[in-house]
C-alpha positions in Angstrom: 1.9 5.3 6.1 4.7 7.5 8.2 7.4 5.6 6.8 5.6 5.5 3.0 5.2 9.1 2.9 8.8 9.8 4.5 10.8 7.8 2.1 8.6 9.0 -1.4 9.3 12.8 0.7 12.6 11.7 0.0 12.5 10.6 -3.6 12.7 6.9 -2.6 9.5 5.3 -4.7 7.5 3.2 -2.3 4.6 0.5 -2.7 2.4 0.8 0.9 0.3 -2.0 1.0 -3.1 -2.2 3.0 -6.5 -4.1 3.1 -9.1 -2.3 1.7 -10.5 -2.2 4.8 -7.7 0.4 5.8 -8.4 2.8 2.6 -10.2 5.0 4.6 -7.8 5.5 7.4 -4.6 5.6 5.4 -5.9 8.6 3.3 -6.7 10.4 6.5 -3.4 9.4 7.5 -1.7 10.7 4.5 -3.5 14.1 4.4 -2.5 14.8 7.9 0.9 13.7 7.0 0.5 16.3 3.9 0.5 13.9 1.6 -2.9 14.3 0.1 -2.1 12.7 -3.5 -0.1 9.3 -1.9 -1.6 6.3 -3.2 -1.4 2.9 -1.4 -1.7 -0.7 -3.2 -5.1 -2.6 -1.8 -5.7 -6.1 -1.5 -8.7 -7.4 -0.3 -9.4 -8.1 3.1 -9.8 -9.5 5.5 -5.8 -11.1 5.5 -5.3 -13.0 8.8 -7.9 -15.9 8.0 -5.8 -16.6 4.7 -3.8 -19.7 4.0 -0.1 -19.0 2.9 -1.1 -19.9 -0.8 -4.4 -17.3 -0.7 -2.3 -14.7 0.6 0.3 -15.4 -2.4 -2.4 -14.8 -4.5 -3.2 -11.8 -3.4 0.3 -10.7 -3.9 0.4 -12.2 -7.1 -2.6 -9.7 -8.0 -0.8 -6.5 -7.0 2.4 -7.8 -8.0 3.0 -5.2 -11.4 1.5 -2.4 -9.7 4.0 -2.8 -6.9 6.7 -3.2 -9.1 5.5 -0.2 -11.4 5.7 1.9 -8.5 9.5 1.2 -6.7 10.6 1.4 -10.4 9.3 4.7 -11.0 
């Protein structure tokens, strides 16, 4: 979240990716950063049980979204 809200503080677009069992957290995370309208990109968790070609899907899900955002 630090460095999400850093580089988009900067004008650098960024795509911060979390599980959604982060959501909460980040947003509390954000706010205290000041950052109280940053947006992160959730996949669905858990991750760490996931073979390489589930996790690819995932990415494959939340691929336009991510590339919608570090080409705004």
């Amino acid at each position: 979240m630090h460095d999400g809200v850093f580089f988009e503080d900067h004008g650098i677009p960024t795509a911060t990716i979390i599980s959604t069992e982060f959501a909460r957290a980040a947003k509390a995370q954000a706010e205290a950063l000041g950052a109280t309208g940053y947006r992160t990109v959730m996949v669905q968790h858990p991750i760490q049980p996931l073979t390489r070609d589930e996790v690819r899907a995932l990415a494959d899900k939340v691929f336009d979204e991510v590339l919608a955002r570090v080409t705004a």
